[in-house]
C-alpha positions in Angstrom: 95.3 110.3 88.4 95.9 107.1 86.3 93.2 106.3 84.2 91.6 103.3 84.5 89.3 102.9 81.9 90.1 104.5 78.5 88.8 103.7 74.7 91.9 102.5 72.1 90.5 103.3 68.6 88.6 100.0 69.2 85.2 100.4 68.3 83.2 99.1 71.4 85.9 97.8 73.0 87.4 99.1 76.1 90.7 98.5 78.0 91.8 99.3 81.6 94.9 100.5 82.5 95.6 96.9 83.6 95.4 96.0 79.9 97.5 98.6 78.8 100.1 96.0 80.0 98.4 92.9 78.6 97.1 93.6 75.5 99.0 91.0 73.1 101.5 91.6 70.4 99.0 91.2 67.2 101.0 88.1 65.9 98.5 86.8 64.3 98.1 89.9 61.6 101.1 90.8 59.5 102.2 94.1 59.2 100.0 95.2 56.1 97.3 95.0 58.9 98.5 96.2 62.0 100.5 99.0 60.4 97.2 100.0 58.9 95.0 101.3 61.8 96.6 103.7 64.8 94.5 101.3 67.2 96.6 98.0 65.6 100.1 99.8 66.5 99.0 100.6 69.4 98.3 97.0 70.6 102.0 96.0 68.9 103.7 98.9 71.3 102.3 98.3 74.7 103.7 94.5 74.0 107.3 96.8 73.9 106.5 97.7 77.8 105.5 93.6 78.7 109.3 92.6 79.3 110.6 95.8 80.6 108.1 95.1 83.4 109.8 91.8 84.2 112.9 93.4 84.7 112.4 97.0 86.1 109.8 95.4 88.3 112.4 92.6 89.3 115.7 91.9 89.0 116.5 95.4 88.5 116.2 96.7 91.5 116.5 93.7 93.9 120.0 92.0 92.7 121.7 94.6 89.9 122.5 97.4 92.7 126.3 97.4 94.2 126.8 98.9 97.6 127.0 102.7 98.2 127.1 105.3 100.3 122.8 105.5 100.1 122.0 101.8 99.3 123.8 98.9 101.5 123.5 94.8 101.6 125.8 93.0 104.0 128.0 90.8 102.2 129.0 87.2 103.4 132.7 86.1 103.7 132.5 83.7 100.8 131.6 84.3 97.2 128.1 83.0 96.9 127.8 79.8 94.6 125.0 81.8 93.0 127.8 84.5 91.5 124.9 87.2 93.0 127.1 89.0 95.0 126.3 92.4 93.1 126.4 94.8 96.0 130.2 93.9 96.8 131.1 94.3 93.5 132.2 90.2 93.0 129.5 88.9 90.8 130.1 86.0 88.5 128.8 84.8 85.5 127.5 81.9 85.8 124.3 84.2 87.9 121.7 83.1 85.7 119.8 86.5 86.1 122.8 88.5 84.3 121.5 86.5 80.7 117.9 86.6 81.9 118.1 90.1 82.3 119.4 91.0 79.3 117.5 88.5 77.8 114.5 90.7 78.3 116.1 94.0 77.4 116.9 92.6 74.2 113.7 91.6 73.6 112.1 94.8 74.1 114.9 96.1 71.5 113.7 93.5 68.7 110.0 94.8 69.7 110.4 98.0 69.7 112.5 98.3 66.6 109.6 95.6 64.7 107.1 98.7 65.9 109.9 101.5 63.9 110.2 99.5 61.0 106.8 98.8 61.1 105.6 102.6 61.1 108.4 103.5 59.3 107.4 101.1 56.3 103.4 101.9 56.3 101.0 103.9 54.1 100.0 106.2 57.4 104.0 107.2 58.1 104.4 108.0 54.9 101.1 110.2 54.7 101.9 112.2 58.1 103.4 115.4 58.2 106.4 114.6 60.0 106.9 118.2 61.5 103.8 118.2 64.0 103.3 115.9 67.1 99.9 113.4 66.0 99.0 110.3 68.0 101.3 108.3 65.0 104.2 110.3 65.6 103.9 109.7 69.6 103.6 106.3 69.1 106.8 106.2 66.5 109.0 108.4 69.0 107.7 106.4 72.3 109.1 103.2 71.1 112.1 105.2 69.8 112.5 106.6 73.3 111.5 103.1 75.0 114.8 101.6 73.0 116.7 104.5 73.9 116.0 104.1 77.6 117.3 100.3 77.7 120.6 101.1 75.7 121.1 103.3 78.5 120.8 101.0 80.9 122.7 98.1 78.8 125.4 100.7 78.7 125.5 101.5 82.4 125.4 98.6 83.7 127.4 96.0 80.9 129.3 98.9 79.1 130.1 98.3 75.6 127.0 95.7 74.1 125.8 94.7 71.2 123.8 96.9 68.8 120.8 96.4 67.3 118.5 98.3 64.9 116.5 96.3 62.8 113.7 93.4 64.2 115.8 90.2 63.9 114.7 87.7 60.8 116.6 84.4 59.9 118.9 85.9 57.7 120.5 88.0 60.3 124.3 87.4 61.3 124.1 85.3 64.3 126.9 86.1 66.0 127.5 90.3 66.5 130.0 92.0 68.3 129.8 94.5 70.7 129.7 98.2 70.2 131.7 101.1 71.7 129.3 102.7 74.5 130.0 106.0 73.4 129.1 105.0 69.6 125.9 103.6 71.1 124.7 106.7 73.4 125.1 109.0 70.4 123.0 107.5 68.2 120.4 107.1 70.7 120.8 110.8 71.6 120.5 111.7 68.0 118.0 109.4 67.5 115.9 110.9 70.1 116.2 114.7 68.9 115.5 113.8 65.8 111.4 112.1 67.2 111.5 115.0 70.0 109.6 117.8 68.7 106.7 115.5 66.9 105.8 113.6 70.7 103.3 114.6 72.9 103.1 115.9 76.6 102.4 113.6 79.1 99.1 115.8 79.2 98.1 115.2 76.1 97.9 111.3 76.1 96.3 108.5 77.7 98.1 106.9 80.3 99.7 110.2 80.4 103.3 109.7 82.3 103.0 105.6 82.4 103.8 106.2 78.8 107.4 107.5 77.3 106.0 110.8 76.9 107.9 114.4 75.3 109.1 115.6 78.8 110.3 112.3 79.0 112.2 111.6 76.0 113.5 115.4 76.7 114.8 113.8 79.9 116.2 111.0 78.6 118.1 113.0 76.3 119.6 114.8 79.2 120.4 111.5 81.3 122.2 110.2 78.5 124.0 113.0 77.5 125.7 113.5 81.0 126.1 109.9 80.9 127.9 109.9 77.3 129.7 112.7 79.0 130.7 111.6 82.0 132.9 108.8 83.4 132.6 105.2 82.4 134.9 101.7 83.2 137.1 101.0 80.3 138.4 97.6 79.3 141.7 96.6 78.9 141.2 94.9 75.6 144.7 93.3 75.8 144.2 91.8 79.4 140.7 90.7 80.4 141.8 90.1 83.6 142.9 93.6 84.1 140.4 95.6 86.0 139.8 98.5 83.4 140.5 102.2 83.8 137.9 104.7 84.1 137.7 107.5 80.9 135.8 110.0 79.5 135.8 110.9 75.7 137.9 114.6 74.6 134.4 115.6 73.5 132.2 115.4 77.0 131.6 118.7 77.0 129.6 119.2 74.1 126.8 116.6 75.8 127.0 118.6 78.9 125.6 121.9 76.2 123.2 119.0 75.0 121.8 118.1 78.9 121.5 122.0 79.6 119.2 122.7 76.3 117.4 119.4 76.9 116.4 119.0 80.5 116.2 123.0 80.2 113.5 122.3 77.8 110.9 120.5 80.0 111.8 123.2 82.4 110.7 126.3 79.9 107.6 124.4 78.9 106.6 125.0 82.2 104.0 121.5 82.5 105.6 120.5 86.0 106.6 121.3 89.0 107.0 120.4 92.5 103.8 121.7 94.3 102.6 118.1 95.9 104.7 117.7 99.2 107.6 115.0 99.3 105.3 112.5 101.4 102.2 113.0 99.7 103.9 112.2 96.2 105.2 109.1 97.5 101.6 108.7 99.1 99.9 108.9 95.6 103.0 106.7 94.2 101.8 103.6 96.4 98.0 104.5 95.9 98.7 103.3 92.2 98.1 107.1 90.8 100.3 109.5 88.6 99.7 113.4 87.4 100.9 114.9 84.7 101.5 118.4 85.9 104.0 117.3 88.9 106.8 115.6 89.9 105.4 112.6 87.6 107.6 112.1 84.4 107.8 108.7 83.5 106.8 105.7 85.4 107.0 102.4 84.4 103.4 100.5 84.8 103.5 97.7 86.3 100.8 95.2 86.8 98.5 94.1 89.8 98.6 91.0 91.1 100.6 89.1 87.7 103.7 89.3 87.0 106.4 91.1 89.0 106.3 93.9 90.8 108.7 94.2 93.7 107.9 97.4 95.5 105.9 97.3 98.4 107.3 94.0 98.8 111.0 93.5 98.6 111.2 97.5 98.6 109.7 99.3 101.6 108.6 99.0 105.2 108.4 95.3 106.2 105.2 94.2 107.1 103.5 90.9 108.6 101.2 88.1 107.5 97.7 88.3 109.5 94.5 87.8 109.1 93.6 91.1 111.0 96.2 92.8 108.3 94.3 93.7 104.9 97.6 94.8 103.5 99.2 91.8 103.0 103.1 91.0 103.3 106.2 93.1 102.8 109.5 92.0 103.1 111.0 95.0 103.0 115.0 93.1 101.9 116.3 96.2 100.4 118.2 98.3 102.3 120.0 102.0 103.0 122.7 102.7 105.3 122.6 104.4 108.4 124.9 107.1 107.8 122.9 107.9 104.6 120.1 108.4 107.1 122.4 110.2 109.7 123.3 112.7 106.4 120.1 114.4 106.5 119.5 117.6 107.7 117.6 117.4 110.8 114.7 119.9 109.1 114.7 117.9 105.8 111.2 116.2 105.2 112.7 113.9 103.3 114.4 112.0 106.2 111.7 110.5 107.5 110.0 109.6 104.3 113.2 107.9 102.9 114.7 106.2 106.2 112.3 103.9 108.4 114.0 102.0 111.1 110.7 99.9 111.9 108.5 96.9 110.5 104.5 96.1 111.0 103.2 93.0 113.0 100.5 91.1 111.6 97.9 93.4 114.0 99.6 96.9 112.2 102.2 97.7 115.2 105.3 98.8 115.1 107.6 96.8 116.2 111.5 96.0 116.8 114.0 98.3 114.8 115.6 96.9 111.3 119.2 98.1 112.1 121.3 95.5 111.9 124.6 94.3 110.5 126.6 95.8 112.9 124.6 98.6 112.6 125.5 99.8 109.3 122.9 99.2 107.7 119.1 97.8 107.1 117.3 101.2 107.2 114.2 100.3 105.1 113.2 102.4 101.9 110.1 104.3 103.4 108.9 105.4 100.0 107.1 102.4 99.2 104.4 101.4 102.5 101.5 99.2 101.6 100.1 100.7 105.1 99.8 104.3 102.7 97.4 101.9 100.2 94.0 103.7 100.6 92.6 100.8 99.3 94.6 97.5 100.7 95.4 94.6 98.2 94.0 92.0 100.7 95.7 89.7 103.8 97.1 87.2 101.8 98.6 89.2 98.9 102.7 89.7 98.8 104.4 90.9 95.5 102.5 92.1 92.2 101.5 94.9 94.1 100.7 97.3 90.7 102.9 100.0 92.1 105.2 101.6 89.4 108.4 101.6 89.1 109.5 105.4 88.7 112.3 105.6 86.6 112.5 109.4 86.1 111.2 112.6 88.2 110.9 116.2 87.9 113.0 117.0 90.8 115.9 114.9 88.4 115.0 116.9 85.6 115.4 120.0 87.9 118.9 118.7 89.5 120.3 117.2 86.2 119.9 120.8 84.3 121.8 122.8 87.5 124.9 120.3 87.3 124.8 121.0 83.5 124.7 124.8 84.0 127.2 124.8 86.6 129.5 122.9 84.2 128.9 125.0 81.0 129.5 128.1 82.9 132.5 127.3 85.5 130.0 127.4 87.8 126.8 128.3 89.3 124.1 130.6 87.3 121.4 131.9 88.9 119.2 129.7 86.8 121.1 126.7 87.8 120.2 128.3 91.3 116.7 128.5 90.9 116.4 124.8 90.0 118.2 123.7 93.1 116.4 125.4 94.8 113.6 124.3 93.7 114.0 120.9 94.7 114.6 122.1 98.6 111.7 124.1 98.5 109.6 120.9 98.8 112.7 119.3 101.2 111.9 121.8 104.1 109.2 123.8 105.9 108.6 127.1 104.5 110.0 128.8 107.5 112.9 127.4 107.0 113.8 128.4 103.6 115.6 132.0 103.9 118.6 129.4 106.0 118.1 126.3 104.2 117.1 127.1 101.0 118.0 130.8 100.2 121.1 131.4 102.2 122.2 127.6 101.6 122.3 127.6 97.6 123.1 131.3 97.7 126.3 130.6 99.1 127.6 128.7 96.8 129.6 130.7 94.4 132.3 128.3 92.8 132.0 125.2 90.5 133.2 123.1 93.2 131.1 123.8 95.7 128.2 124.0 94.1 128.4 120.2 92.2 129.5 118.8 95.7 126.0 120.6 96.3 124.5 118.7 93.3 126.5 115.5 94.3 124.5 115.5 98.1 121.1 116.8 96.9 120.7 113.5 94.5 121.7 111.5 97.3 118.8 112.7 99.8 116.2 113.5 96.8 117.0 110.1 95.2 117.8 107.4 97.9 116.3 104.1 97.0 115.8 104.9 93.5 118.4 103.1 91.9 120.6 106.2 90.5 123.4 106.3 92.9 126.1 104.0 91.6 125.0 105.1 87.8 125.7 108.9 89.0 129.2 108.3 91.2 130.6 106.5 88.3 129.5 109.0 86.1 131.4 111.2 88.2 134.2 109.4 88.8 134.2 109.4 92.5 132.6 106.1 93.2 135.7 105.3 94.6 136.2 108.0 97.1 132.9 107.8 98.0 133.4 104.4 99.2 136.7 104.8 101.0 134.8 108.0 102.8 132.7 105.6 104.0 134.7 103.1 105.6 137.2 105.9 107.4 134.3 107.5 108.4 132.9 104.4 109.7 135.1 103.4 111.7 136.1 107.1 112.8 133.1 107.1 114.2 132.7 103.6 116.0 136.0 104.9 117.7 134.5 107.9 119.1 131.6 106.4 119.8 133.5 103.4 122.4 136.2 106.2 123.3 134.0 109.7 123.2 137.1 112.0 124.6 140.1 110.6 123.3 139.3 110.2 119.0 137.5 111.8 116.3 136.2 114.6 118.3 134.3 116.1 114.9 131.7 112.8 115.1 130.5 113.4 118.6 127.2 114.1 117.7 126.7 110.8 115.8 125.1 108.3 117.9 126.7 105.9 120.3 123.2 104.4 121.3 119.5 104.9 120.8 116.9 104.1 122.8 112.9 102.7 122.1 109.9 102.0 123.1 106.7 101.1 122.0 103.5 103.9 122.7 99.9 104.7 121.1 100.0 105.3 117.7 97.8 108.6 116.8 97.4 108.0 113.1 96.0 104.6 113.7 93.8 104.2 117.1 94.3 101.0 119.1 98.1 100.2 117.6 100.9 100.8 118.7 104.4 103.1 117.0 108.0 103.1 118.2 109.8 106.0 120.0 113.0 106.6 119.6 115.9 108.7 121.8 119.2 109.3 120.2 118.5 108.0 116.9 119.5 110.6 114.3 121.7 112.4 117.3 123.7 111.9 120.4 121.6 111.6 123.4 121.4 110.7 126.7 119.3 107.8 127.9 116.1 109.1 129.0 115.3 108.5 132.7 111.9 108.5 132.5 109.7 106.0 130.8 110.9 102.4 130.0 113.4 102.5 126.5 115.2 99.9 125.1 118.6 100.5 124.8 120.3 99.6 121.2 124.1 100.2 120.0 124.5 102.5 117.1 128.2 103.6 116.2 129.3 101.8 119.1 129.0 98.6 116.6 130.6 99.8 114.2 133.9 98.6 115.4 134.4 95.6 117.6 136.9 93.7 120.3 139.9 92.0 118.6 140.5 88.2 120.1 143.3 86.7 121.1 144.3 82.8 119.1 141.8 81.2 121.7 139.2 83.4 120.7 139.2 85.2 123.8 138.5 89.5 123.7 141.2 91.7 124.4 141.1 94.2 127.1 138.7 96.8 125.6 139.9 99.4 127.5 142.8 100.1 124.9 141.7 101.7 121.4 144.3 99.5 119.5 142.3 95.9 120.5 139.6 97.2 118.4 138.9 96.8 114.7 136.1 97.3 112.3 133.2 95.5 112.5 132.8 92.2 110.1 130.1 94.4 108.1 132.4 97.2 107.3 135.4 94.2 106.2 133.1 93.0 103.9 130.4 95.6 102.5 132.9 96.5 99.4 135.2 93.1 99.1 134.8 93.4 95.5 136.8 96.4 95.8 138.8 96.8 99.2 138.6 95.3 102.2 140.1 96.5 105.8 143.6 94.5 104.4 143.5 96.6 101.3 142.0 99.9 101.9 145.5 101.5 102.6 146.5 99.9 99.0 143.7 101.7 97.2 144.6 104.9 95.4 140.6 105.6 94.6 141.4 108.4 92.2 143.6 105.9 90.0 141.6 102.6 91.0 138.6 101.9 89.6 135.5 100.5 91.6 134.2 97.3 89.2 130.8 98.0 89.4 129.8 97.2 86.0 128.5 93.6 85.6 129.9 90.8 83.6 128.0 89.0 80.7 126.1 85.9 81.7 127.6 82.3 80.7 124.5 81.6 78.5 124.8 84.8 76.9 128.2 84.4 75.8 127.9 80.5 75.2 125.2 82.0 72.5 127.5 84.4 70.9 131.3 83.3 70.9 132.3 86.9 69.7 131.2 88.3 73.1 133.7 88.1 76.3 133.6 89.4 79.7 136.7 92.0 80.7 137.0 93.6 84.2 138.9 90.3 85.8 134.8 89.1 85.3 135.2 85.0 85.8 
């Protein structure tokens, strides 16, 4: 569990785990000082984690994530004036959270690399054997790996950006250019190997897996590998209007041999696993605890009740003001799709941990279902419920909930060295088996592992089928997390993914409207599903939805009073005539899609283009472009991708 109260090389001074986070930057020392005593550098690197708070706790994970198959926000039919329409792929930079952002992120660069030279340059480096992991090295690698980590993300999300390795001073060159991405993720993977072996296990230090532990920086070295490996949007340097091509260096498959050895490392060392059950993980997640020995590899901290800290607000099951509530207030704005939800095996635990269709009232009941936008999407994250809190933050609180953002998992560890192996071998080894099944092990009941887990990976003898494996197992292990779009561009099949989506869509609205005449192989998807409210047994005197039909086809039941509610039947609607008036819906070809599904990926197709779009040659935009302020500050930056 996280520990609360722990002693820094202070004498007589103690710090909780809250303070971990606010313990200042020692300013007010130079380096001759803090470089001097273990407890000094300390303080200087926990001010490194102060700003990544601020964005992986905000902005990061309710604006920077486009639409997908797993996560989904209705678009509007205009561009917003804000330039924030990131989830249809159209935003603009004038959004003043694209230079906050990386504002931030460069911030905890300069920090972090004012904590490497600052090591690097002291009496204590120079005396420590270098070979062994000590408290010094851990500290010198975390902030390594912590710099690492945003590159990364600077890379994923902006592409090619600016490099920096040295804490800024006023002699610097002001004005930098960008640097090539893949230039960027090998030094950082290098750099990483290099600290590796001298870090310690998230067993072995405080704070244990809040802290950019060994397993961790073994991960990270994996993640960016396959991402220095993989699939990335290119610029058109002579044309910044041009949407870019997608590419992958001649040498991707020596990083693909880099994630096997390094994510297979934190498998052989054999400190986690996945023995606590899907629900109860996420359980302990919202409960404010971490382990060390599970499915816990690096979270980042966030604090209580300062700052931000967006889950169990804007992320997870929406919930009520009320003075009978001690819980407080959830919004619950971010969103999954529906046929994410309808994906699931109807065995696979995860489901119903993932996908809630429900929100609290102020007295804890259970009340109207979130579907909505044509029915396509609102399905709330269920792996972030303040109603899990053993311990509940109080009527009146909302955000700044203390729960962590978790940026990196065993079960990813597990899933990112089986797509390696599959790759390195042309195809499946039994080791690559293993770790997938591993993962469904905790997915399902026991009795249903020989079909689902055994017979279900086993069966999977060639490349192919075994990454489309892969490709679905990250969706339903992962959904809500913020990977998807990082992983289908990767991948390079963003695009296909997306036009799936819409056919299927729509595919299935028609069979749902015209059950005997189209699309015959979606006749188990919904039409409609039916509610009502009953007792809830978990929670005496309040009341839980129960639904018919939702994850399946049913009939209406005749016995009991249900609600009914559309489901695929929304998905496409009545064509008017000039007057506005409906056509005769009676005749398949005075329907269209739904106003959702025309606008979800604008950025990229709408229902006037999708016949246009090649998606193996055409290129979803998803990266973002550089905020105005950013480049205003640094005329030899400039946005490509057709970015305004």
């Amino acid at each position: 569990m996280r520990k609360y109260i722990i002693t820094l090389l202070l004498p007589f001074l103690l710090f909780s785990c809250e303070d971990f986070l606010s313990i200042d930057s020692p300013s007010n020392f130079d380096n001759s000082y803090v470089y001097s005593n273990e407890g000094e550098i300390f303080r200087a690197l926990t001010a490194v984690y102060n700003p990544l708070t601020e964005v992986y706790g905000g902005r990061w994970i309710t604006s920077f994530i486009p639409n997908t198959d797993v996560e989904f926000n209705a678009a509007d039919e205009v561009l917003s004036a804000k330039g924030d329409d990131f989830s249809s792929f159209e935003p603009q930079s004038l959004n003043t959270d694209l230079t906050g952002v990386m504002t931030q992120f460069y911030k905890a660069i300069n920090l972090a690399n004012g904590v490497i030279a600052g090591i690097e340059e002291c009496e204590l480096y120079a005396n420590a054997d270098k070979t062994q992991p000590s408290n010094l090295m851990q500290m010198y690698g975390e902030a390594k790996t912590l710099r690492a980590m945003v590159y990364l993300d600077l890379v994923r999300c902006w592409g090619d950006v600016p490099l920096m390795l040295k804490p800024s001073s006023s002699d610097d060159e002001m004005f930098v250019d960008v640097v090539d991405r893949d230039s960027i993720l090998t030094y950082m993977i290098n750099d990483l190997k290099s600290v590796e072996p001298t870090m310690m296990y998230a067993k072995d230090i405080n704070y244990g897996a809040e802290r950019a532990n060994r397993e961790f920086c073994q991960g990270l070295i994996a993640l960016t590998a396959l991402t220095r490996g993989g699939w990335s949007l290119r610029p058109n340097k002579e044309n910044p209007a041009d949407r870019g091509q997608m590419m992958r260096s001649s040498d991707w498959r020596e990083y693909y041999k880099i994630a096997e050895e390094y994510a297979g490392k934190v498998i052989n060392d054999g400190y986690h696993s996945l023995t606590m059950g899907f629900e109860e993980f996420w359980k302990m997640v919202c409960n404010l605890g971490t382990v060390t020995n599970d499915d816990f590899i690096f979270d980042i901290p966030l604090l209580k009740s300062s700052g931000t800290g967006e889950y169990c607000y804007y992320v997870g099951v929406p919930m009520d003001y009320g003075e009978t509530n001690p819980y407080g207030k959830s919004t619950g704005s971010y969103n999954l799709t529906t046929l994410y939800m309808l994906s699931f095996d109807e065995d696979d635990l995860r489901r119903d941990v993932t996908c809630v269709n429900y929100s609290y009232d102020a007295k804890l009941n259970q009340k109207a279902p979130t579907i909505g936008d044509n029915n396509l999407g609102r399905i709330k994250n269920g792996k972030y419920r303040r109603i899990w809190m053993e311990t509940p933050l109080g009527s009146t609180t909302t955000k700044s909930t203390g729960v962590n953002a978790s940026y990196m998992r065993y079960a990813d560890i597990l899933l990112m060295y089986a797509e390696a192996v599959n790759e390195n071998n042309n195809g499946p080894t039994q080791a690559a088996k293993d770790a997938l099944k591993e993962v469904r092990k905790r997915a399902f009941p026991s009795d249903k592992w020989g079909e689902k887990v055994d017979a279900y990976v086993d069966a999977l003898t060639t490349k192919e089928k075994f990454f489309e494996a892969i490709v679905n197992e990250r969706k339903w292990e992962f959904g809500g997390e913020n990977k998807r779009h990082y992983d289908l561009a990767r991948w390079n099949i963003y695009g296909q993914i997306l036009v799936d989506f819409y056919k299927n869509a729509v595919q299935m609205g028609y069979n749902a409207n015209f059950p005997t005449t189209q699309y015959l192989q979606w006749s188990n998807i919904p039409d409609n599903y039916y509610y009502r409210q009953v007792d809830n047994p978990e929670r005496p005197g309040t009341l839980m939805l129960e639904f018919v039909g939702l994850h399946k086809r049913e009939k209406e039941p005749t016995e009991g009073k249900y609600t009914r509610k559309g489901f695929a039947t929304g998905f496409i609607v009545q064509k008017t005539d000039a007057a506005g008036n409906k056509l005769d819906k009676s005749d398949p070809a005075n329907w269209e899609p739904c106003p959702t599904l025309k606008r979800c990926f604008r950025g990229y197709f709408t229902d006037q283009t999708i016949d246009m779009i090649n998606p193996e040659k055409d290129p979803v935009p998803y990266l973002l472009p550089f905020g105005q302020t950013f480049i205003s500050a640094n005329p030899k930056i400039k946005n490509y991708y057709g970015f305004k």
